[in-house]
N, C-alpha and C positions, 0 to 999 in steps of 0.2 A: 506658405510653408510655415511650419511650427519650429524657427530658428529659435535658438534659444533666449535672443534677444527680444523675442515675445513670450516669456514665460513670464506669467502674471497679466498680460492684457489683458484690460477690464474696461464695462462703459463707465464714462466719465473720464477718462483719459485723454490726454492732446495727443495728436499724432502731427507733425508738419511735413507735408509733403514739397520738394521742390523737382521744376521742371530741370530733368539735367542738362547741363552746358547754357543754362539762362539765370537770371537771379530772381526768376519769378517763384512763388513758393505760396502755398493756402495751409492755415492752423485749422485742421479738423479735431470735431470729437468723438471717439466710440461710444456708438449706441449699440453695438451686442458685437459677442466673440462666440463664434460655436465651433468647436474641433471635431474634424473628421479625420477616419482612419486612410482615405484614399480620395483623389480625384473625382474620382466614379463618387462616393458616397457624398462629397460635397454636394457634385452637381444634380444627384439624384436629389437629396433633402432641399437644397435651395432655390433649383428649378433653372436651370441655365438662360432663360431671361433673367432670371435676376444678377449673372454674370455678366451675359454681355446677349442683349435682346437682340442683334442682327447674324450670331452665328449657332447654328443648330448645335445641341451637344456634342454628338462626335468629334464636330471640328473642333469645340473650345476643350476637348479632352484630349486632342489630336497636338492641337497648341501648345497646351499645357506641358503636354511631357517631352515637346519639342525642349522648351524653357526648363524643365527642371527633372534631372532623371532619376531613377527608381530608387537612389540612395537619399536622396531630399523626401521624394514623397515619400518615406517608410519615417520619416521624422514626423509625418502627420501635416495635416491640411486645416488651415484656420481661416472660416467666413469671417469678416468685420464688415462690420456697419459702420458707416459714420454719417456726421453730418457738419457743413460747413461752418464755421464760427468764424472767418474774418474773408 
C-alpha cells in the first residue's frame, strides 16, 4: 500500500523489519520502488512469482484484498525491493 508514510521511498533507504510479538528484527535496504495503480497491475508487471512463487495469481489477488479493502488499494500499490544488510 502507498500509505503516506511511504511517500518518498527511495533505493538506498534502511527499512527494519521486526518479527511481531519477538525481538527478532533484520535492517534491509531498498533496491527499487515502483507504484502501481491496483493489485491486478502489480502482479501483472511483477509476475506473481516474484510475490510469492508457491501461490498462482488469483489467490495472491484473492489474499490480497482479503488484507486490505478497495479504500487502501485506491491509495495505490508499491513493489519494493530490498536487500538484506545485517
Amino acid at each position: 500500500m502507498k500509505y503516506p508514510k511511504f511517500d518518498g521511498l527511495a533505493a538506498g533507504d534502511l527499512i527494519r523489519f521486526a518479527a511481531k510479538g519477538t525481538d527478532r528484527s533484520c535492517m534491509t535496504r531498498v533496491t527499487r520502488v515502483a507504484e502501481y495503480a491496483s493489485f491486478e497491475e502489480l502482479l501483472d508487471a511483477e509476475g506473481p512469482s516474484q510475490v510469492n512463487p508457491e501461490a498462482p495469481r488469483e489467490e495472491q489477488l484473492a489474499n490480497i484484498r482479503r488484507i486490505y479493502p478497495p479504500d487502501k488499494e485506491r491509495l495505490g500499490c508499491l513493489a519494493i525491493g530490498i536487500e538484506l544488510v545485517d
